[in-house]
C-alpha positions as CSV (number, residue, x, y, z in Angstrom):
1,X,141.5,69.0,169.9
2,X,139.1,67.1,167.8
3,X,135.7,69.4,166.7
4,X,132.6,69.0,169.1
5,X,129.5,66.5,167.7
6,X,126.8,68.7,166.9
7,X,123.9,66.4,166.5
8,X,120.9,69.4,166.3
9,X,120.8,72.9,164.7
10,X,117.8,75.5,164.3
11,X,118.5,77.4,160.7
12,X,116.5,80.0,158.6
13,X,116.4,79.4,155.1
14,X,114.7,81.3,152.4
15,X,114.8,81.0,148.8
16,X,115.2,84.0,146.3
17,X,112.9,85.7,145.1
18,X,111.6,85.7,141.1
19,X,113.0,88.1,138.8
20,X,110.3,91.1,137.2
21,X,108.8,91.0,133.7
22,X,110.1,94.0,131.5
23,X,107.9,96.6,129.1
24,X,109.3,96.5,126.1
25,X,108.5,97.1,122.5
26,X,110.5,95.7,119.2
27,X,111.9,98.8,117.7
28,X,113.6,98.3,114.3
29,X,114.0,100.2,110.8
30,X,111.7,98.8,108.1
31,X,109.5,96.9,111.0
32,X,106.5,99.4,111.3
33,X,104.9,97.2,114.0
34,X,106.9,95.2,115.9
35,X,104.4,94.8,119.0
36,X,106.1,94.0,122.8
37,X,108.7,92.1,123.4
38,X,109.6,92.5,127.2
39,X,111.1,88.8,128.4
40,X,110.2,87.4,131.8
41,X,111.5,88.0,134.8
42,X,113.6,84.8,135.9
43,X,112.8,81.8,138.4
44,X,114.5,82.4,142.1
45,X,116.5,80.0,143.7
46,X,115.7,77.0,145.9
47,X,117.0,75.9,148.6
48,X,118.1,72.1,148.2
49,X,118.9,69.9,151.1
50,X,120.8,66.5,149.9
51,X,123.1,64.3,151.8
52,X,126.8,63.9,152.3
53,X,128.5,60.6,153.1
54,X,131.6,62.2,154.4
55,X,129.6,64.2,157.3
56,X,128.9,63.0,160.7
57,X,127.5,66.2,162.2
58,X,126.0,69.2,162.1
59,X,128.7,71.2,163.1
60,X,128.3,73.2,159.8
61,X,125.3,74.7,161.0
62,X,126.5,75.4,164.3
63,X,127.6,79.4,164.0
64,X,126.0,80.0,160.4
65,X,121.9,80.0,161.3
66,X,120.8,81.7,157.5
67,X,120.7,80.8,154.3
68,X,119.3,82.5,151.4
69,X,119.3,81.9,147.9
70,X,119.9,83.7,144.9
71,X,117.3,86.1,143.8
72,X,116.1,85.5,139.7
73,X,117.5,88.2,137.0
74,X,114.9,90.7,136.0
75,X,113.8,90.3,132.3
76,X,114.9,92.3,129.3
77,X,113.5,93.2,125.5
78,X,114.1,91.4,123.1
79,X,111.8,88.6,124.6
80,X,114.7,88.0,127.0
81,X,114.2,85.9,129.8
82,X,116.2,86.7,132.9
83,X,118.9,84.5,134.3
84,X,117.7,81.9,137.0
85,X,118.6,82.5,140.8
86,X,121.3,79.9,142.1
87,X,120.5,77.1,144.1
88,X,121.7,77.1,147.3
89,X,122.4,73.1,148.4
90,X,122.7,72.7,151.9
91,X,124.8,69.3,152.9
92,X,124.2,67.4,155.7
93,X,124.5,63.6,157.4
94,X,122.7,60.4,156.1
95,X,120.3,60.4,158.7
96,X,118.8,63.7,159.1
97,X,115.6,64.7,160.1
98,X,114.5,68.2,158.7
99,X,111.8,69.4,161.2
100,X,109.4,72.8,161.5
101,X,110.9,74.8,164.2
102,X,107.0,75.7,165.6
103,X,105.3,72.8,165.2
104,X,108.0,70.0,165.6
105,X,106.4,68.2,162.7
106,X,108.8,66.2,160.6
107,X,109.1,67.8,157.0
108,X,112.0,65.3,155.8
109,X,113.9,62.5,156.5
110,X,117.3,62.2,154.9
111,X,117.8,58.5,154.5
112,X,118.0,58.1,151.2
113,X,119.9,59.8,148.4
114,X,117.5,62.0,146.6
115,X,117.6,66.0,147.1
116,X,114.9,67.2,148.8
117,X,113.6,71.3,147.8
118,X,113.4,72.2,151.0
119,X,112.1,75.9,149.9
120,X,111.1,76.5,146.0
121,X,112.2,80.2,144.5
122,X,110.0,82.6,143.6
123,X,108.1,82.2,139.9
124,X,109.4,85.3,137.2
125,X,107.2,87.8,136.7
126,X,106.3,87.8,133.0
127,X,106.6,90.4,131.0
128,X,104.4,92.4,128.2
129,X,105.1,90.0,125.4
130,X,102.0,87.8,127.3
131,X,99.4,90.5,127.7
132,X,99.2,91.3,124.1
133,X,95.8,90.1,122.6
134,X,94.2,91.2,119.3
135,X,92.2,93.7,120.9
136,X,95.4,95.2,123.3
137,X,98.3,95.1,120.8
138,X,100.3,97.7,123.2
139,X,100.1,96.8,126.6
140,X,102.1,98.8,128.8
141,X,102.2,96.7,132.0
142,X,104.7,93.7,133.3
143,X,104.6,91.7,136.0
144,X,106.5,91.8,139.0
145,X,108.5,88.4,140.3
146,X,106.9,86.6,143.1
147,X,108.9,86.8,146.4
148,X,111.1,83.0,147.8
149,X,109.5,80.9,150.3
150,X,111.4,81.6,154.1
151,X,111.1,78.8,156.6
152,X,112.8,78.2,160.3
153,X,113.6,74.5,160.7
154,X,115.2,72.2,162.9
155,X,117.8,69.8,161.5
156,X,118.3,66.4,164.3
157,X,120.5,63.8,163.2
158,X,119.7,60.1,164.3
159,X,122.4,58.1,163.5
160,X,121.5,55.4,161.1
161,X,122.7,51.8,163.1
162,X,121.9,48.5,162.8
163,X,123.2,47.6,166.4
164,X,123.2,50.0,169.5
165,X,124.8,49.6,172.4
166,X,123.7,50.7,175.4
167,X,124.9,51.0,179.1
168,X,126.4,53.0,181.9
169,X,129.5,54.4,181.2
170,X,132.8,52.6,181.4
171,X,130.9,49.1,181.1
172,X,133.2,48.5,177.8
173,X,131.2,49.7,174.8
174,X,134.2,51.3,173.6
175,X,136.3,48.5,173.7
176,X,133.7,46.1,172.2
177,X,133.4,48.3,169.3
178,X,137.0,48.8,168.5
179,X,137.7,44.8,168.7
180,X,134.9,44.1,166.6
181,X,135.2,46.9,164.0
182,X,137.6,49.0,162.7
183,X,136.4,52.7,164.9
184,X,139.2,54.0,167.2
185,X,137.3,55.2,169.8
186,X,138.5,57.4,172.9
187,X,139.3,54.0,175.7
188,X,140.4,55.0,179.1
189,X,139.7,54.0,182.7
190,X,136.9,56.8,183.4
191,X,133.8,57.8,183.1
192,X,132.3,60.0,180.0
193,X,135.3,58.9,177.7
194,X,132.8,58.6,174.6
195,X,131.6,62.1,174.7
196,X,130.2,61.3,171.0
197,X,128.2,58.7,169.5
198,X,131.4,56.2,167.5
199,X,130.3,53.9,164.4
200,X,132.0,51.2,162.9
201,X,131.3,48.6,160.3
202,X,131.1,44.9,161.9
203,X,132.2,42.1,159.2
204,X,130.9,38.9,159.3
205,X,131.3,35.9,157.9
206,X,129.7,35.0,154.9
207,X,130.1,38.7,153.1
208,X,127.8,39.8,155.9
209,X,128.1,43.1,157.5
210,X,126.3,45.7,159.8
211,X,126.8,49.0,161.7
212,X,127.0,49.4,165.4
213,X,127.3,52.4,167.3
214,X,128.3,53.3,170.6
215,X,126.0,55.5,172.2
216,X,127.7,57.5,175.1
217,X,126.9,59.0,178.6
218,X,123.2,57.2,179.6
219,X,122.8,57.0,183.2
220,X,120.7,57.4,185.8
221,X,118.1,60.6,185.0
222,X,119.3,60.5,181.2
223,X,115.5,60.9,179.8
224,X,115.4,63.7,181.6
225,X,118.5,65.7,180.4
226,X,121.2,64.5,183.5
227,X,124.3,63.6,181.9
228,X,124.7,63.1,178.5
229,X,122.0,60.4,177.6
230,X,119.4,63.4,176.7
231,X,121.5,64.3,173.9
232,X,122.1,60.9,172.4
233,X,119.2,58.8,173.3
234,X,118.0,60.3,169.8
235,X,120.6,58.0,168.3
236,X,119.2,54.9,169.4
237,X,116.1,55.7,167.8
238,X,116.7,53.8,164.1
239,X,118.8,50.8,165.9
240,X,117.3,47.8,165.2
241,X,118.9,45.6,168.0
242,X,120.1,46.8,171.6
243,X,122.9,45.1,173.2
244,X,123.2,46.0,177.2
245,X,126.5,45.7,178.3
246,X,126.6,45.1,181.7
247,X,129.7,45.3,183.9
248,X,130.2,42.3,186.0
249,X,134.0,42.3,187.4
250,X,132.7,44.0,190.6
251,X,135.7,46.4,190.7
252,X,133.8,49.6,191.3
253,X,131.4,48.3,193.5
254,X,127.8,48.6,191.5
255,X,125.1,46.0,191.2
256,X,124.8,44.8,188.0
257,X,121.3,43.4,188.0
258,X,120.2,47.3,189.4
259,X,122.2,48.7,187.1
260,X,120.7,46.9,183.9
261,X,117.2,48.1,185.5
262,X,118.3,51.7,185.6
263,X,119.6,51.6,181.8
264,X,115.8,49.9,180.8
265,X,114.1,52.3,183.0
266,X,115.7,55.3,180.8
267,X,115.1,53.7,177.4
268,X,111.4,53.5,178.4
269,X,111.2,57.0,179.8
270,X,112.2,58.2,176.7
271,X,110.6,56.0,174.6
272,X,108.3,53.0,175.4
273,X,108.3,51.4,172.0
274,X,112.7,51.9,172.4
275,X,112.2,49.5,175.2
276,X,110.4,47.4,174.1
277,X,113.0,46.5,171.2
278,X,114.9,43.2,170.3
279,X,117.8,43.0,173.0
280,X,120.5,41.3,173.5
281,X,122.2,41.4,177.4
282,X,126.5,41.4,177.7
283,X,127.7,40.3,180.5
284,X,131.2,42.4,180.3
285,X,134.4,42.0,181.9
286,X,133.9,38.3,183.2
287,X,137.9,38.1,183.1
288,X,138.7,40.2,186.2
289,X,135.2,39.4,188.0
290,X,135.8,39.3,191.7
291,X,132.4,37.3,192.7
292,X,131.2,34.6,190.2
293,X,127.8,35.1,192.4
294,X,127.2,38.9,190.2
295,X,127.1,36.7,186.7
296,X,125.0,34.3,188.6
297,X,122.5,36.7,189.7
298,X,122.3,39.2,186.6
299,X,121.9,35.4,184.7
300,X,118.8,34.5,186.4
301,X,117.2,38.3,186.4
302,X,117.5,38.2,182.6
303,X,116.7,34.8,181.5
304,X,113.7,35.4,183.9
305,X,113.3,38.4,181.4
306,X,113.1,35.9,178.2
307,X,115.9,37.7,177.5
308,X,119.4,35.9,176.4
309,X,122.6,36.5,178.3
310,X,126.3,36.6,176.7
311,X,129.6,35.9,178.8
312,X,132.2,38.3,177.5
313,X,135.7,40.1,177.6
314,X,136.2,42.6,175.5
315,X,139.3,43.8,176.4
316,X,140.6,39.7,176.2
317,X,138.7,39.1,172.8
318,X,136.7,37.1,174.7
319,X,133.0,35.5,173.5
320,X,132.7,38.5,171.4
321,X,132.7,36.6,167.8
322,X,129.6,34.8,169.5
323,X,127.9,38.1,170.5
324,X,128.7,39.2,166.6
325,X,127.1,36.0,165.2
326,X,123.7,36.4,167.1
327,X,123.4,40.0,166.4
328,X,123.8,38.9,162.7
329,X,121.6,36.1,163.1
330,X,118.9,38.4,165.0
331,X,119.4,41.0,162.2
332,X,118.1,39.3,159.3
333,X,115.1,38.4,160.8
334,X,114.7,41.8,162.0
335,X,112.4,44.9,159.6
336,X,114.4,47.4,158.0
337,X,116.3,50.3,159.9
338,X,113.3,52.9,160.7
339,X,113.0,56.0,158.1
340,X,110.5,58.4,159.6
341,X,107.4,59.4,157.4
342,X,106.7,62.9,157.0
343,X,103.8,64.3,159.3
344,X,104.3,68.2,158.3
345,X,100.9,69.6,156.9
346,X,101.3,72.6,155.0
347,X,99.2,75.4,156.6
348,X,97.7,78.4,154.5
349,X,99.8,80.9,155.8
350,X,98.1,84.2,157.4
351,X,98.2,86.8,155.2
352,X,97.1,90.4,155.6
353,X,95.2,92.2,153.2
354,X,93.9,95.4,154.8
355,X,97.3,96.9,152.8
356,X,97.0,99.1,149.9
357,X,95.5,97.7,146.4
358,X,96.9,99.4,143.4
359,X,94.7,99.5,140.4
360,X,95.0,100.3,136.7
361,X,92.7,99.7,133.4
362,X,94.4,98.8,130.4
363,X,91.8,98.1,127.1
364,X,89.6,96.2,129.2
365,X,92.8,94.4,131.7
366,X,92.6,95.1,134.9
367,X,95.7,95.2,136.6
368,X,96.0,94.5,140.3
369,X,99.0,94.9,142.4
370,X,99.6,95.2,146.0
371,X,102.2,93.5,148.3
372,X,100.1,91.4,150.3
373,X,98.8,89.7,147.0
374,X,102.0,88.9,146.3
375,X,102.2,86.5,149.5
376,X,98.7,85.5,148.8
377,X,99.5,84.0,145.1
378,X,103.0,82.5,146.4
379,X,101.6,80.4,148.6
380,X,98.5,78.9,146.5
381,X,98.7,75.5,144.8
382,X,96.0,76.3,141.4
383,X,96.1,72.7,140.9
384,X,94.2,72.2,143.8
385,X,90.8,72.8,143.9
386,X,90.8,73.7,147.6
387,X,93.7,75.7,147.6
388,X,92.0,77.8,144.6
389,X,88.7,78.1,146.5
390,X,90.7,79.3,149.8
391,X,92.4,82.2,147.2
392,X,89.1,83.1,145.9
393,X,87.3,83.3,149.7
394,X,90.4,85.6,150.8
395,X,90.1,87.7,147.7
396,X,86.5,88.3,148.6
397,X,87.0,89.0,152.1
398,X,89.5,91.4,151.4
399,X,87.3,93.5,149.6
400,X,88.9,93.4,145.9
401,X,86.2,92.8,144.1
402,X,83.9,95.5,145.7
403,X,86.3,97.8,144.4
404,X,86.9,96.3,141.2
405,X,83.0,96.9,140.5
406,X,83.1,100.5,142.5
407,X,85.6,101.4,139.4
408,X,83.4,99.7,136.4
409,X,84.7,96.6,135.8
410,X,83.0,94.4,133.4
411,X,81.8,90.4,133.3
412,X,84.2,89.1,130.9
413,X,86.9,91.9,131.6
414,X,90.4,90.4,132.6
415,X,91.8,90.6,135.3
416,X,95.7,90.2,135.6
417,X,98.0,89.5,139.1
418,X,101.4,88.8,138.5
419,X,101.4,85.5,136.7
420,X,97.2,84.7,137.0
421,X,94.8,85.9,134.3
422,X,91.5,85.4,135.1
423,X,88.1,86.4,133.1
424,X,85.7,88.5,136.0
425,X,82.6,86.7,137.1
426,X,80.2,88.3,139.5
């Protein structure tokens, strides 16, 4: 039984968390004053999405939902740095779209081959060896590590086609794929037999080549979830050129002029700028037609459309190198296959800071620690003036330095969080 297309999958992932600084001092016969010499704490591990040619689904994401990285190695004396968390690498499809689970926003899009950090690790804390000044040669305070950024996401694969084709079921996409590529998709006399999206690699004359796909199970309500259409429609999505195959042998009875209206109807319900792409209209099964007067009719509805009309049998080889010649010809002329820009802004996250502040003086360092400070600094960029100006605001509001002054502190006093040292301004 082969394994079910997974084309979407929600996922937590969170990145480890920075190693702590050490206190430590150089002990050694003969060295009177060795001075500190605790290492860093070390960096925590991202999380690293890249892509893998060999997947064609998510279906590795379909019963595992978290991932966490490795957590950074606390440091040691010596000036010792700790060891670095492991990377976790997450693989997935060429093609995927790495989403925010709350807001929908795209993050990434995983067209291209470069990794993308999809959550950074936590920075080391340091350790004494950084607080030692001439006038605080024994400091007897590290840092702690920062704690791993932790993210829900939504990972939707689009299938990256040069050629869709579209179409009720049982029209002959299948068959039209397999005789003009090398895919071996499911072909039998019913309805639903693609219950996956099938590529293959079309070879043209000239060296030239492209990708179609067969996109399954559109019919009649699709856009709105009824059959299978809701959950591939998404595929169609980076194709540059439709082809509508149309069934015109008459054998089971259906209209093929309403039936091409139904298929655009969908396609614009999901997606207006979808239908309004470059198409190209198959009339399928002419071999076995029963009433020349269906070709006739679907003929005029299209080319009254501006649109251009094929004659084919797939299942006889027929007209299909002609089809596979104007898709080429269309197809350079054509932009690019889509890659979707990001749109995810990062948000300062909401932090609470009515928690406990601890506080201790050390030769003129004041050293502040509290849990919610640790979220605070994680998440500010101090290369950006903004960013610095939002940390200072919620440093302010939270009543820090109120109590910093309550218990004497001085202008020109330091002031040490984690990794920041800062001189004290009123």
């Amino acid at each position: 039984m082969a394994a079910p297309f997974v084309d979407t999958a929600k996922i937590t992932v969170r990145s480890g968390n920075g190693g702590n600084g050490v206190v430590s001092f150089h002990r050694e016969k003969y060295v009177a004053a060795g001075g500190p010499d605790g290492g860093d704490g070390g960096r925590g591990g991202n999380i690293v999405v890249e892509v893998n040619d060999h997947m064609s689904t998510l279906m590795d994401f379909r019963y595992k939902r978290k991932y966490v990285a490795g957590n950074g190695g606390d440091g040691s004396g010596k000036r010792c740095t700790g060891r670095d968390g492991e990377d976790l690498v997450l693989k997935v499809p060429r093609g995927t779209i790495i989403r925010d689970a709350e807001t929908r926003e795209i993050i990434r899009d995983m067209s291209d081959d470069r990794p993308f950090i999809l959550c950074k690790g936590g920075r080391g804390g340091w350790g004494n060896k950084h607080f030692a000044t001439p006038t605080r040669q024994v400091p007897r305070f590290a840092k702690a590590g920062l704690p791993g950024e932790s993210r829900d996401v939504v990972l939707e694969l689009k299938l990256l086609a040069d050629v869709g084709l579209v179409g009720f079921p049982n029209v002959g996409k299948s068959t039209l794929l397999s005789v003009v590529s090398r895919a071996q998709p499911k072909i039998a006399n019913y309805h639903f037999t693609t219950l996956f999206p099938n590529l293959g690699v079309v070879y043209v004359e000239d060296g030239m080549s492209f990708v179609m796909a067969d996109i399954p199970g559109i019919i009649e309500g699709a856009a709105e979830g009824a059959g299978l259409g809701h959950d591939f429609l998404r595929h169609i999505d980076r194709c540059r050129l439709l082809v509508h195959v149309v069934d015109v042998s008459g054998s089971e009875g259906r209209d093929p002029v309403a039936d091409f209206e139904a298929i655009n109807e969908e396609l614009a319900q999901y997606s207006p700028e979808l239908a309004g792409r470059k198409m190209l209209v198959v009339a399928n099964k002419v071999d076995i037609m029963e009433d020349p007067v269906l070709l006739d009719k679907l003929r005029a509805h299209v080319e009254g459309k501006g649109l251009e009309l094929f004659e084919m049998s797939a299942a006889a080889h027929q007209g299909t190198q002609e089809l596979i010649k104007r898709c080429a010809q269309e197809l350079a002329q054509l932009p690019p296959v889509v890659v979707y820009e990001p749109t995810y802004v990062e948000r300062p996250p909401e932090v609470d800071t009515e928690g406990e502040v601890n506080i201790q003086e050390f030769d003129g360092t004041w050293v502040v620690d509290a849990p919610w400070l640790q979220r605070l600094i994680a998440n500010v960029n101090f290369s950006d003036y903004e960013s610095r100006n939002w940390f200072d605001q919620k440093l302010r509001q939270s009543g820090l330095f109120d109590k910093l002054e309550e218990m004497g502190i001085k202008d020109g006093d330091i002031v040490s969080m984690y990794d920041l040292e800062f001189e004290y301004q009123r």
